[in-house]
C-alpha positions in Angstrom: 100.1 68.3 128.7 97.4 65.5 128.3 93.8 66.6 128.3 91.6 66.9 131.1 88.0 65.7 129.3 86.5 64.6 132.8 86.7 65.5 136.2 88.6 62.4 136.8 91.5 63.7 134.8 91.0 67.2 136.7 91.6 64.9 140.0 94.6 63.1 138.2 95.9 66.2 137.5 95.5 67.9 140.9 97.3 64.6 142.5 100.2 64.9 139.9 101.1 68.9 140.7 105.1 68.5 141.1 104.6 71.3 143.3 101.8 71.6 146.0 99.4 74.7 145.7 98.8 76.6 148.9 95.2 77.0 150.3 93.7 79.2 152.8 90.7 77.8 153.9 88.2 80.0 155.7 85.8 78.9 158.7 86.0 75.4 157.7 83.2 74.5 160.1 80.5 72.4 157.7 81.4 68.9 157.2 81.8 69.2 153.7 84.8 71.6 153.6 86.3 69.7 156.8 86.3 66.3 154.3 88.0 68.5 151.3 90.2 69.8 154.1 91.1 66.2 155.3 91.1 64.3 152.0 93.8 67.5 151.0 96.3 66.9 153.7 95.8 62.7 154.1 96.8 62.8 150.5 99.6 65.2 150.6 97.6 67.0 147.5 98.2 70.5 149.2 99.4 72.7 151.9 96.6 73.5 154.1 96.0 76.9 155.6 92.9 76.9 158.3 92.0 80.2 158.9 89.0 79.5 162.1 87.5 81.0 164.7 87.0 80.2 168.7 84.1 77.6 167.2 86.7 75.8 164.6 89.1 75.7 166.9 89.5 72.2 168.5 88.8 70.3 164.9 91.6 72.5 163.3 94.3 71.9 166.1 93.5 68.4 165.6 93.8 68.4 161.8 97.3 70.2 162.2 98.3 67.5 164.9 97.3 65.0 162.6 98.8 66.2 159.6 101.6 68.8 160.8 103.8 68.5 157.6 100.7 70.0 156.0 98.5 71.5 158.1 98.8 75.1 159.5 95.8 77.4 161.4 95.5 80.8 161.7 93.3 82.0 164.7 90.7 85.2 163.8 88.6 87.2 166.0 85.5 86.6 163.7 85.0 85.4 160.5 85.2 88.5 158.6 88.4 88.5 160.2 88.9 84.9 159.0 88.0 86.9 155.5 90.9 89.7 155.7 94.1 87.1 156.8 93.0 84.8 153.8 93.4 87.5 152.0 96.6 88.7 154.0 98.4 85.2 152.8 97.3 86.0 149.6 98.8 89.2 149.4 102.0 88.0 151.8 102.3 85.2 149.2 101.6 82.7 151.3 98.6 80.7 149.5 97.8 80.2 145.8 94.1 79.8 146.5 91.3 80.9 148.8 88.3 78.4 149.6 85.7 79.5 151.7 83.7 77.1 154.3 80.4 78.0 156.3 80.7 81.7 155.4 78.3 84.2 153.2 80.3 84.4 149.8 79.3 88.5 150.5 81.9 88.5 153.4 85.1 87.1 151.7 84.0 88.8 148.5 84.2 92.2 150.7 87.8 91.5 151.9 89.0 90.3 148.3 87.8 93.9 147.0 88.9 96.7 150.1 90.7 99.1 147.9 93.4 99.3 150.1 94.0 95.5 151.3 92.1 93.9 148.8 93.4 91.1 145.9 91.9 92.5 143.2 93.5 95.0 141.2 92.4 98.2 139.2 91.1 97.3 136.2 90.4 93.6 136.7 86.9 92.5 135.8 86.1 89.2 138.6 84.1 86.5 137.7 82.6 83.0 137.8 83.8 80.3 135.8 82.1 76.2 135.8 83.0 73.6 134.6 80.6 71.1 133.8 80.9 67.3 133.2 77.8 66.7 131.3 76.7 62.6 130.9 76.8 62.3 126.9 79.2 65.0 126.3 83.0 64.1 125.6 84.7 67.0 127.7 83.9 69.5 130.3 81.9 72.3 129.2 82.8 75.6 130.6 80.8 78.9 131.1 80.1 82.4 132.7 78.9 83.8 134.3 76.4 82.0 136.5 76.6 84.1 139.8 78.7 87.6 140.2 78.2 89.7 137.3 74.1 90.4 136.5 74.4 92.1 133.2 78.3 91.9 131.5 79.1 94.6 129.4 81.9 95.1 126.8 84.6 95.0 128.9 83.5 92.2 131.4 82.4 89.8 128.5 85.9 90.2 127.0 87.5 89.1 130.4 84.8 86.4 130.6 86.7 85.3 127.1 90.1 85.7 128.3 89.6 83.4 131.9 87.8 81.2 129.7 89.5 80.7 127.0 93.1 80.1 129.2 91.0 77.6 131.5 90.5 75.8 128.6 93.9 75.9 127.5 94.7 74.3 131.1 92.8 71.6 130.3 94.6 70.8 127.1 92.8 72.4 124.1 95.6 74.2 122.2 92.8 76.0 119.9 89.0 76.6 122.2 86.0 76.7 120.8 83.9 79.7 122.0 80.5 80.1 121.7 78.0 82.9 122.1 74.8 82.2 123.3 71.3 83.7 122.4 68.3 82.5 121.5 68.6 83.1 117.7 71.2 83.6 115.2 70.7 86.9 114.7 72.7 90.2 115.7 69.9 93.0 117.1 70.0 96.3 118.6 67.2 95.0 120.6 69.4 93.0 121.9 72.2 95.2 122.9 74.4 92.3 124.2 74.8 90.5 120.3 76.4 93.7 119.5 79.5 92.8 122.1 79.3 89.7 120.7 80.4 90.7 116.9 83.4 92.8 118.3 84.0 90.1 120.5 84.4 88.2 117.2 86.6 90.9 115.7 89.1 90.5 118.2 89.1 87.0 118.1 90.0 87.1 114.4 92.4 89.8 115.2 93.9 87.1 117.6 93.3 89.4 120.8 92.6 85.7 122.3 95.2 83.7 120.6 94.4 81.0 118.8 90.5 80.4 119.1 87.2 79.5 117.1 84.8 81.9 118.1 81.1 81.7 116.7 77.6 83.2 117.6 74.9 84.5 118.4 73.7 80.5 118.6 71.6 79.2 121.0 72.9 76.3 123.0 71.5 73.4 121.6 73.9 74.5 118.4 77.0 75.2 120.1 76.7 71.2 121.7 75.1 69.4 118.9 76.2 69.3 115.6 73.4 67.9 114.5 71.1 70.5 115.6 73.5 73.2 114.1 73.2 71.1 110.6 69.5 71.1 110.5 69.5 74.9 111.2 72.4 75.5 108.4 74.5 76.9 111.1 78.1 75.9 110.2 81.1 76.8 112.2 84.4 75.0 114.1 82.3 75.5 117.5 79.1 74.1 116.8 78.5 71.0 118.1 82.2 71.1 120.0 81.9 74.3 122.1 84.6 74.3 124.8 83.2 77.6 126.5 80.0 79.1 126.7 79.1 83.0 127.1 75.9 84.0 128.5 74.3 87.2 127.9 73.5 87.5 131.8 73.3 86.1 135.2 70.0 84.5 134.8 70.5 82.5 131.9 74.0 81.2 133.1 72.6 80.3 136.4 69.2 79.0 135.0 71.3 76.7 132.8 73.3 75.8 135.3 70.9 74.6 137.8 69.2 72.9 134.8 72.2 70.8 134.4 72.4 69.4 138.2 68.5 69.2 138.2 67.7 67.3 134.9 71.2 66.7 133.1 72.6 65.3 136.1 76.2 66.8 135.4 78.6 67.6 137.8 80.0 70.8 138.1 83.1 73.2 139.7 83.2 76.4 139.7 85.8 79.2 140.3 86.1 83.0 140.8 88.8 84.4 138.8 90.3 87.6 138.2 91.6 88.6 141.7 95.4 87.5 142.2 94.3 83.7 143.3 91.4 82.1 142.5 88.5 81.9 144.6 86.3 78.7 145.7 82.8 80.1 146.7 80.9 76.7 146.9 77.2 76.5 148.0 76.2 75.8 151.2 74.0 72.8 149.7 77.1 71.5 147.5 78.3 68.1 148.2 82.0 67.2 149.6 82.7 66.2 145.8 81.3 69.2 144.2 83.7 71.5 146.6 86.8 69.1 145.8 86.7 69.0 142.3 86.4 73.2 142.6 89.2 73.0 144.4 91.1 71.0 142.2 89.8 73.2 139.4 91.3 76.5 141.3 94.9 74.7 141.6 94.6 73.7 138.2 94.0 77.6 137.2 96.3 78.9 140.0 99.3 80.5 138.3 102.6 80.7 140.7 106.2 80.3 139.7 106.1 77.5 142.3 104.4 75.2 139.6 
């Protein structure tokens, strides 16, 4: 497959699916997921699910009159009813992706998890994967985890790797460059989280992840300029190229990330992944683009034998 550098190749790629993903849309009532809705089935870029409630209704009968070859709604008595039968087409293999609209990400979240009707199974670590599109850099920078999981241990940094690292590979780079982030080069048991990151390192040189550069502790500014790297002797395949970044913990993911919007001006998408489809949980305040190219980044990561 070509790469996808830029969010305009994630679109191109979205458009050129030989076969259509299938997303379940819940309470699509803010005007945002309504345009991601419409742009989806006016483009014939998906089969749409709308699952709504009594104040959704009129807009989704009329998308589905509109576009009947690609619309379909689902009625529910409330929206964390809306929550369960997205979950239900999931499990009913129905849809390929979930995207919630004007709804608390705690609500779907709740459904995706119930032991007993939930999407996510035992042992699966879930987690939030961007993708960022960063003015000056020359391909999207990925990284975790900016909003489920407060302090990753062992276990949920190695599945932080392994969604990572085969997101990249979706995009197109055979061999990703994974970078561990700290401020400092150095391993400490003060720091309890640079000890994950050297057996995280061991199992990338035992090729748990495949093939994969894998470098840190480094602080950002190494893993995205070489030239930084250089001045600090810090010399490695990833620095200066890093395809993924791993955070030590929610706060510095998320800090970064809002430090990107606010002052980098980069764009971003972001995912949920490690229940059987992957999740769109945009922000109330992100913009009709911001929630499409998340969406495209979930069909992109979807994996069905429909592809």
């Amino acid at each position: 497959m070509s790469t996808i550098a830029s969010f305009k190749d994630l679109l191109e790629a979205f458009r050129s699916m030989r076969c259509k993903k299938r997303i379940a849309i819940v309470c699509p009532t803010d005007e945002h997921t309504r345009d991601v809705a419409l742009q989806c089935a006016s483009e014939d870029l998906a089969e749409i699910t709308l699952i709504h409630t009594d104040d959704d209704t009129q807009w989704c009968r009329q998308l589905q009159e509109k576009y009947p070859q690609h619309v379909t709604t689902i009625l529910a008595g409330s929206p964390d009813d809306a929550c369960r039968k997205a979950v239900a087409e999931v499990r009913q293999n129905k849809a390929d992706v979930i995207m919630k609209g004007l709804i608390n990400t705690d609500n779907l979240l709740r459904a995706v998890l119930d032991k007993e009707h939930g999407i996510l199974r035992k042992g699966n670590v879930m987690t939030h994967l961007t993708a960022a599109e960063i003015p000056g850099y020359d391909h999207l920078l990925l990284f975790s985890d900016a909003a489920v999981i407060p302090y990753p241990d062992l276990t949920q940094m190695d599945a932080m790797v392994r969604y990572g690292v085969n997101m990249c590979r979706r995009l197109g780079s055979d061999t990703p460059n994974v970078a561990l982030i700290h401020f400092t080069e150095k391993t400490s048991e003060k720091f309890p989280y640079t000890i994950d990151y050297a057996t995280l390192k061991e199992r990338a040189d035992n090729g748990d992840y495949g093939s994969v550069h894998m470098a840190g502790p480094m602080d950002v500014k190494s893993a995205c300029d070489a030239h930084s790297a250089q001045v600090k002797g810090i010399e490695s395949d990833v620095t200066g190229h890093a395809d993924m970044l791993i955070f030590p913990n929610l706060t510095a993911a998320n800090t970064f990330y809002k430090t990107l919007t606010l002052f980098g001006h980069s764009s971003n998408a972001a995912i949920v992944c490690g229940a059987d489809a992957p999740i769109v949980v945009p922000s109330r305040a992100d913009s009709a683009e911001s929630k499409f190219y998340s969406l495209a980044l979930a069909c992109v990561a979807a994996t069905s034998d429909r592809n």
